[in-house]
N, C-alpha and C positions, 0 to 999 in steps of 0.2 A: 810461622804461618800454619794455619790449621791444615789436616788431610781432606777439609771441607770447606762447604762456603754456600748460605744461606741468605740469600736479601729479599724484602718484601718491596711491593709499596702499597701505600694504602690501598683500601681500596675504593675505588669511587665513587659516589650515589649517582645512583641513575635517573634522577630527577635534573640532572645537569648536561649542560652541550657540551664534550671535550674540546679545551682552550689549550691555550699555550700555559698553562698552569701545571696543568695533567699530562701534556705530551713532554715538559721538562723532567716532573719528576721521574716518568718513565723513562724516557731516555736513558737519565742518567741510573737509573737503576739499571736498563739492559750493561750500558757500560761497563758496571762493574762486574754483573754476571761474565759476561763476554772476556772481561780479563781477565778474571779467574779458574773459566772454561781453560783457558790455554795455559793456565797453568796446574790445576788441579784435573783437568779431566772431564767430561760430559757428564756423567755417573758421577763424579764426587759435586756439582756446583748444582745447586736450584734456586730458580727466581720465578716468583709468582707474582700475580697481580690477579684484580678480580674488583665486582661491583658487588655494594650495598646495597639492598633491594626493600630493608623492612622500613618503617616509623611513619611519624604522623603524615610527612611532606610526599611521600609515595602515596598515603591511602586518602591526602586530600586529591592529590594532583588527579590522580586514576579517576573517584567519585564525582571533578567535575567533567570527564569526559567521558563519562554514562560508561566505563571497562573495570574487570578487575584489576585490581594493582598487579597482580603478574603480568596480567597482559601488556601491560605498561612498562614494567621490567622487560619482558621479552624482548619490547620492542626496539626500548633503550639501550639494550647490553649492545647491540650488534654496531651502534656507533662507536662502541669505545672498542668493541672488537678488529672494528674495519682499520679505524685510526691505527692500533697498532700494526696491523698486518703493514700498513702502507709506511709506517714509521721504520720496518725492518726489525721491530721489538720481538724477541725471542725467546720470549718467557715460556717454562716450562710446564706449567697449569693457571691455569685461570679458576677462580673461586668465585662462586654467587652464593650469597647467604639462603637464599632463597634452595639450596641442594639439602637434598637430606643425610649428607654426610656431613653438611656442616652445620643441620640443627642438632645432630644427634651431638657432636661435640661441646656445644653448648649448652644441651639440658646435663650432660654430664659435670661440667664447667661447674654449672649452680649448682648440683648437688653435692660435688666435693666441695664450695666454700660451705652450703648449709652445714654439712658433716663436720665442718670444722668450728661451728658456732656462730660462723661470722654472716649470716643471713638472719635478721630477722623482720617480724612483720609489728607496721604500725601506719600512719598515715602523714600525708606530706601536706606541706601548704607552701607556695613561694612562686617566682617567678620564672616565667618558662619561654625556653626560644624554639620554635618549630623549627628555624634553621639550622641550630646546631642540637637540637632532640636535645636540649640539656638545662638545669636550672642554674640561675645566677641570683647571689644576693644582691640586697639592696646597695652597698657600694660599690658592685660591680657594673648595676645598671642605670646608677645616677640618679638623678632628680628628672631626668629628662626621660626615665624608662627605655630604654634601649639595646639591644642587644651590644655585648662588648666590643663582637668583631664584627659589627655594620650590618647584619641580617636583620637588621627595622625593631619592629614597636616587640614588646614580653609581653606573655599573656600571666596573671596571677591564679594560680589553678591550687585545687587543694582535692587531693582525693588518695584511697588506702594506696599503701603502697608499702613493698618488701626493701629496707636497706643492707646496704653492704658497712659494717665496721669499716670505715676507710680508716677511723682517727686511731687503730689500734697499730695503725703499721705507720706512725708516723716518723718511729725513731730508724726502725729498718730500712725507709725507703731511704732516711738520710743518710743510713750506713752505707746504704746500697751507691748515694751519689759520692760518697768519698771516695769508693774505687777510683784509685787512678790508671789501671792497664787491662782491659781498655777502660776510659769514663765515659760512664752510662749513657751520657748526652755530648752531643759533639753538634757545634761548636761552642766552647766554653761560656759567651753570653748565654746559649739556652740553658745550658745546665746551674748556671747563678739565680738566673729565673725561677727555675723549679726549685731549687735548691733552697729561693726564698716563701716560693709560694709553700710549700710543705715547713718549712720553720714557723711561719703566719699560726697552724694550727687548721688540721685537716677535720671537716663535720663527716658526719655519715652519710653513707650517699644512696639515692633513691634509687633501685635500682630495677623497679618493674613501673609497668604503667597501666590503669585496669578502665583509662580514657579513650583505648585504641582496642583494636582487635588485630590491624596487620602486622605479623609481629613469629616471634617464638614463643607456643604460652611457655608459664611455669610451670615445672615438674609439680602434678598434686595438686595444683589450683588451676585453670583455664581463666578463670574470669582476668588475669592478669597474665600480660605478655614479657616476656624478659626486654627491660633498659635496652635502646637500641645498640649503645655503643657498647656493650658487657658483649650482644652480640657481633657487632660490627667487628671488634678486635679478637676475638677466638677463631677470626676466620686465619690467621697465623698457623693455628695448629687443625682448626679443623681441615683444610688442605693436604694434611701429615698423614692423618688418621686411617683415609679412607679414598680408594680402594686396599692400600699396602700401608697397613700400621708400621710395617718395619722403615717405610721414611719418616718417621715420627722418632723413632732411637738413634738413626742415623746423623735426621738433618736438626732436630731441636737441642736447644736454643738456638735461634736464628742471632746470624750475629752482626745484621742491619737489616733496623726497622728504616727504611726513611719515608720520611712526612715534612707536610709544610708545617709552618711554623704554627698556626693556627689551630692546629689539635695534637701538638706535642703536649697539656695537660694529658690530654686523656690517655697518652700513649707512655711518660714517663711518670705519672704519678699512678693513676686508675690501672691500669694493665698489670704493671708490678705488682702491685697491691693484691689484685685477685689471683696472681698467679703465686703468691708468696701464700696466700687461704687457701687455694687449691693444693698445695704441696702439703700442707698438713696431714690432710687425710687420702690423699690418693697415691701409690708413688710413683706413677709414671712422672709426676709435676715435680719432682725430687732427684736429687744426684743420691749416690749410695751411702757419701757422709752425713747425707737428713738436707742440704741446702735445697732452696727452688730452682728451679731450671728458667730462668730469667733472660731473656735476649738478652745478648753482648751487647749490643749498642744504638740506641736511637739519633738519627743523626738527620739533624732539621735545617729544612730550607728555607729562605726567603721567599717574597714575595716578585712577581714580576709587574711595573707597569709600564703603560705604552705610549712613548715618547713625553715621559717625565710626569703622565697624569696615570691614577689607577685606573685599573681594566674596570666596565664598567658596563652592563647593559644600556645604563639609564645613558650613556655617553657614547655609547653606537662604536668603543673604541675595543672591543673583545677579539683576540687576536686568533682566527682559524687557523688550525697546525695544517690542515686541506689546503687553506689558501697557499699558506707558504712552501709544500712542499710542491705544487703548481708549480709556483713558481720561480724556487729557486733548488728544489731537490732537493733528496729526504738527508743526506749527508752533507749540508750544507747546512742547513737546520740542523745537525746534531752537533756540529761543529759549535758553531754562532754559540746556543746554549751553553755549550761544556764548556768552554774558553771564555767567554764576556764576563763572567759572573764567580767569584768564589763559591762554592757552597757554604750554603747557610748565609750568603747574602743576601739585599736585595738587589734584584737587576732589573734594568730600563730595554725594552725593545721596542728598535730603531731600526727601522729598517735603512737607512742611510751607514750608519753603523756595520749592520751586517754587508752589507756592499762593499764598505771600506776593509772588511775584515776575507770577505771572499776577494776582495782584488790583493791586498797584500799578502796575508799567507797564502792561501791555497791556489791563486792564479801566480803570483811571483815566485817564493818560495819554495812551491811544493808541487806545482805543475811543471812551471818553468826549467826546475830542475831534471824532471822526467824527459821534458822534451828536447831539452839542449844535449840531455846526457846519450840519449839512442838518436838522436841528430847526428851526435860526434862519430856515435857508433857507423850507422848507416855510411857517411861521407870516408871514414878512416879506411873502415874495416868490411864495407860491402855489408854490415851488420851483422857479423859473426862475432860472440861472445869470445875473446881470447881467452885462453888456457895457460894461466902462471896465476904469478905472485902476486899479491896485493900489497899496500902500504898499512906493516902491520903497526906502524908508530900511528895511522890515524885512529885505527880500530881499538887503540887504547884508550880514546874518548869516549867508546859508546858505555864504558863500562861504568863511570859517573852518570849517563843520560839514564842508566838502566837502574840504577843506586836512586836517581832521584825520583824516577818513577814510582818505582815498589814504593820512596819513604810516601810519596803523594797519593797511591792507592793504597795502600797498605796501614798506613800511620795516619795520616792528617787526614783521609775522607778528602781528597781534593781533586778530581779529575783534570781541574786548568792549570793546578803546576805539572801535571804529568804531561799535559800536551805543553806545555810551556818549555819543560826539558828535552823532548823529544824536537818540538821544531829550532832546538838549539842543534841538534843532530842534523836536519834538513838544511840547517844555513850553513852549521861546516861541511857542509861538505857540495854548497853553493861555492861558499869562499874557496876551498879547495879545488874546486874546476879553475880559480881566476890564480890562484897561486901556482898550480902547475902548469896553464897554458897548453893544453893539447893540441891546438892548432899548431903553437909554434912546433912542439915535439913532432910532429905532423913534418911541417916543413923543413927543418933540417932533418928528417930521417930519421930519427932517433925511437925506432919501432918497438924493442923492447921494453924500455918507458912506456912510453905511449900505451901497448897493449898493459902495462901493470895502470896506470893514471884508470882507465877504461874500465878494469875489471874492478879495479876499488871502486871507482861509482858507482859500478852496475850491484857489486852487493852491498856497499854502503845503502844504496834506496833500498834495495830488499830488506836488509833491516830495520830499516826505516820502517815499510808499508808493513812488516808484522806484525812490530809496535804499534802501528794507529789501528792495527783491525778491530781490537774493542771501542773504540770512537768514532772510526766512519769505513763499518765493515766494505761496503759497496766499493769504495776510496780505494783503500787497502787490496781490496780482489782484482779490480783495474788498472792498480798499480804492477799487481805479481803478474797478471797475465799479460803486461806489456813488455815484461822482462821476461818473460818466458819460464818464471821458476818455477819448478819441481818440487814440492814441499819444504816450501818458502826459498829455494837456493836458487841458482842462476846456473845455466849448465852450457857448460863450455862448449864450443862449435855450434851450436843453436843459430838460426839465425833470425835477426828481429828488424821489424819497422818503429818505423817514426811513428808513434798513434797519433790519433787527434789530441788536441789540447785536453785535460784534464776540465780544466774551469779556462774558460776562456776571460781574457781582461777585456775591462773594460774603461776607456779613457774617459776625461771629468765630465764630458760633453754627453756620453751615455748613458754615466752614470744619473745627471739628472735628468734627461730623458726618463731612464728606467724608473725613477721614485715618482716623475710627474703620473706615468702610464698606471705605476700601483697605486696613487692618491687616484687617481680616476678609476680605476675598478673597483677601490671599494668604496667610496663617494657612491659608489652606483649600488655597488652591494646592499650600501646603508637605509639607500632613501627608498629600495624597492621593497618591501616586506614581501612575503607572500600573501596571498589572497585567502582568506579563510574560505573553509566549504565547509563546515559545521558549524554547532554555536561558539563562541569565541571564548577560550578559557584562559584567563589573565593568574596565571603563575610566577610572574618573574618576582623575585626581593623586596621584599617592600621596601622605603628609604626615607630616612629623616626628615620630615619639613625642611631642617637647614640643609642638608643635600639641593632636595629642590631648588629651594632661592640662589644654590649657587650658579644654574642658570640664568643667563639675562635675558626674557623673552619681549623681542618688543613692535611692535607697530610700524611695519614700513609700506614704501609705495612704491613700484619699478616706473622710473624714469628713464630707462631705454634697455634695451634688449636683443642679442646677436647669437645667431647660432656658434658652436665654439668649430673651429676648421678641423677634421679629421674625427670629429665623435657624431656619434648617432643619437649619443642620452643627455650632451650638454647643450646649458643655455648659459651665455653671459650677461647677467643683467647688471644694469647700473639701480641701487636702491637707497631711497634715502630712508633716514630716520629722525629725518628734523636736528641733523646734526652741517656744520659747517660744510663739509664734503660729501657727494653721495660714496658710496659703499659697493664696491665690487663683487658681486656673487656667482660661484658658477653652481651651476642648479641642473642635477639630473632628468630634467623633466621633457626633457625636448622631446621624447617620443607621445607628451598628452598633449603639448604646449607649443605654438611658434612660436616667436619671437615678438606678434605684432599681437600675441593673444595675451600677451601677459603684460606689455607698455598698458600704465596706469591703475595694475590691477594690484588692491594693496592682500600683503602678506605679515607672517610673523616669522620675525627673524632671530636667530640666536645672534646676540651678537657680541659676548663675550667667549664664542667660541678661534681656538688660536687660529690665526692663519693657517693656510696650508694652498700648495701651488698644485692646480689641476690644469694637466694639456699645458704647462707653461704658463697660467694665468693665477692671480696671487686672489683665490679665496678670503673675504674676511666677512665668512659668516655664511648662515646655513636660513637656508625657509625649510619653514613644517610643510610635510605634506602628510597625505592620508591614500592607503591603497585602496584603488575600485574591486569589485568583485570581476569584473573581467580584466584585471592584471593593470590597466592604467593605473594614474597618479591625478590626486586632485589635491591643488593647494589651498589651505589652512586661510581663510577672508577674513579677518576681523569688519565686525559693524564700521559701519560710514561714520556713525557720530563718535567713534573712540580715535582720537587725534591719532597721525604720526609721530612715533616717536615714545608714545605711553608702553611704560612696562606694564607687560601683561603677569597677573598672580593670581 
């Protein structure tokens, strides 16, 4: 292991609402910071994170809400801000492109590739995604013209523009992914990927834009802005630079990039590339044998969708990291993510799933054991920590939990087998309460047992909760401060209570209670938008005609209608659609709507939208509505003469 330890995560655009996308990969970036804190030190670990503030989708978004694009930045940054703070994420600086320490890194960036020959000027023509600020060729965008990864229609633009020799470095980057210790890409499908795309044969790539103004210009020219993503990704080092250049000799190369999967091009082929042109002629970009100073390792994630369909504006299904730490806490959420999902998978969030996941580990396993173990204590021993021996034949287990760890943070990039081997620590030593039996020892007398059975739980868990403090720091502190330890130990004659439940369980009876109450909150979430007070400025994704039609929008009529018992915003209607059976719906509208307001009155309904049970009542299917300027809801009429039952298109 290094005497350091450097991790990024991207950084975000601020033209975005933070989802459960951006709060996983943070997370799991804090995770590793946080493990390697405790073992390297405060001073030797940095993990940064920061927002993207330049290109076209910032300086469209801003101009149609009459502000400059900073202003709009400004505004933006403080949601991804807040989020972390609430997340417990502990990142060490925060980066906005938008700083002038981090433009200055960049105009320097482009003059050491010019210096190296690998800038030159000519002009472009091709297809272009304002989504991803990047061009795609004609087999990448189909016959149907489409962006590759779902950001809608390319526009075909042609104007001057400075390239980068990418195709110059096409044999090095492959040298570069032959490394096998560490390989450059992790997990091995991303790195076959890139591995193929750079064998394909790499074009030169555009690297200014002279269509924009918000931007970083080029050094020597103005009328052109440097490539969003040339700057996007120099925010790595421009965070090194400045105020203290000497964390730039210290902490570079960083030795995890991580990112979704979706802009690993640009981070394992593009970034190398200009840092391999940058090293020619500058040397800070250079080790002292001539090599470039290249991040150790990009290591990519999956994607997440939500309960088996993708996250989706158009699908009202985008999962707030706000709503869930509401309502289940912020280490409870860190949990769920680290452990459901390999890295570099994809994973499904379910919130049924995660219930199931807080009621077996963390209510059974890892609560239960806290509270049975200072139960014992309390009832035995008045809860005084005895003073002996422990069973040193169990604490020769921890030493494989701690082997598996390292190889899963350390080796594989995997934080779920680390928690996977650790909560094999938390069940031995569950099994171990049922194998020694302290009650019995209790009962015949057998006190010096007894006090050693007691004192091994009690540091058995303390080892435990040290281990989990990079995954669920809050967990981990609530743990040690119910044991009473003392820089992490447990101190003898101490005396201790029973705390409250850690995670309290919940039986099956609750449990779908609990998922009917969160399908009813955000049901409600969905169908209220807020009320505009300015002019209305329609930014979201644009989306394929075949997206669309995978909606079934259709023509119904409510044939009866009841408040739902215990809600304030639900109505249960009965609604036909000229189908055999009418169609149950429950509809947040009860605060615009009675019951006897809406019998006969026809609507449109989604209604190949899935099932789902609100208040206990089995939803199959959703009415449009529309929000008033004074905060009501008014539903979506189709005309008289368009039958029930007609898809609407």
């Amino acid at each position: 292991m290094n005497d350091r330890f450097y991790i990024t995560t991207p950084i975000y655009y601020v033209n975005d609402v933070p989802h459960l996308g951006h709060a996983y990969t943070t997370i799991v970036a804090d995770t590793f910071a946080r493990y390697y804190r405790d073992r390297l030190g405060q001073e030797q670990t940095l993990f940064v994170t920061g927002t993207d503030e330049h290109g076209q989708k910032i300086e469209r978004a801003a101009e149609q809400r009459g502000i400059a694009p900073i202003e709009l930045a400004d505004q933006v940054v403080e949601r991804f801000r807040a989020l972390w703070e609430r997340l417990g994420i502990a990142n060490d600086d925060f980066i906005r492109t938008t700083e002038d320490r981090h433009k200055h890194l960049v105009q320097r960036l482009w003059r050491a590739m010019k210096a190296s020959g690998d800038i030159v000027e000519g002009s472009y023509s091709g297809w272009y995604c304002v989504g991803c600020e990047a061009y795609y060729t004609e087999k990448e965008i189909g016959e149907a013209r489409q962006c590759p990864v779902g950001h809608g229609d390319v526009e075909f633009r042609e104007e001057p523009s400075y390239f980068f020799r990418l195709s110059a470095y096409q044999q090095p980057l492959l040298d570069l992914y032959d490394r096998a210790d560490p390989p450059f890409v992790v997990p091995g499908a991303r790195l076959n990927e890139v591995r193929s795309f750079v064998a394909g044969g790499l074009q030169d790539l555009s690297v200014s834009r002279s269509s924009i103004r918000w931007g970083i210009p080029v050094p020597d020219d103005p009328e052109h802005v440097i490539y969003v993503w040339l700057d996007a990704l120099s925010n790595y080092v421009s965070v090194l630079m400045e105020p203290d250049p000497s964390r730039f000799q210290r902490f570079w190369p960083a030795d995890i990039h991580l990112i979704g999967k979706d802009i690993l091009r640009f981070h394992a082929v593009y970034w190398p590339a200009f840092l391999m042109s940058a090293a020619k002629s500058d040397p800070d970009f250079r080790f002292e044998d001539g090599s470039p100073k290249l991040p150790w390792q990009v290591v990519s994630h999956g994607w997440w969708t939500v309960e088996g369909q993708k996250m989706s504006k158009s699908l009202a299904n985008v999962v707030d990291p706000n709503f869930l730490i509401d309502e289940y806490g912020r280490d409870v959420v860190r949990y769920f993510v680290l452990r459901e999902v390999p890295l570099g998978a994809d994973g499904d969030f379910s919130h049924r799933n995660l219930l199931m996941r807080l009621n077996a580990d963390l209510a059974n396993d890892l609560g239960n054991l806290l509270s049975r173990t200072l139960g014992m204590l309390v009832r035995y021993r008045n809860g005084a920590v005895p003073d002996g021996a422990v069973d040193e034949d169990l604490f020769t287990e921890l030493a494989p939990v701690d082997d598996a760890i390292a190889q899963a943070m350390d080796v594989q990039r995997q934080p779920n087998l680390a928690l996977e081997a650790l909560w094999r620590w938390f069940g031995r030593l569950n099994q171990y309460v049922d194998e020694q039996a302290p009650w019995t020892l209790a009962k015949e007398g057998r006190d010096t047992e007894l006090d050693k059975v007691l004192r091994t739980l009690l540091d058995g868990i303390a080892a435990g909760a040290q281990r989990l403090a990079p995954f669920m720091p809050d967990t981990a502190a609530a743990m040690l401060g119910a044991l009473g330890a003392e820089e992490g130990a447990v101190v003898p004659g101490k005396t201790l209570e029973r705390p409250q439940p850690l995670f309290p369980r919940l039986d099956s009876e609750q449990i779908e209670q609990r998922l009917e109450k969160i399908a009813a909150m955000t049901t409600d979430t969905e169908q209220t938008p807020d009320a505009p007070t300015e002019a209305m400025v329609i930014d979201t994704p644009e989306i394929a005609i075949d997206t669309f039609f995978e909606s079934d929008l259709r023509v119904g009529e409510v044939l009866a209608a009841e408040a739902v018992p215990k809600s304030k915003k639900l109505l249960k209607l009965q609604v036909t659609l000229g189908e055999a059976e009418p169609r149950t719906i429950v509809s947040g509208i009860a605060k615009s709507y009675t019951p006897e307001d809406m019998v006969g009155r026809r609507v449109v309904v989604v209604a190949n939208l899935k099932p789902a049970k609100l208040m206990g009542i089995e939803s199959q299917g959703m009415i449009l509505a529309g929000a008033t300027a004074d905060g009501g809801l008014r539903v979506i009429e189709p005309a008289a003469e368009i039958p029930v039952g007609t898809r609407i298109s």
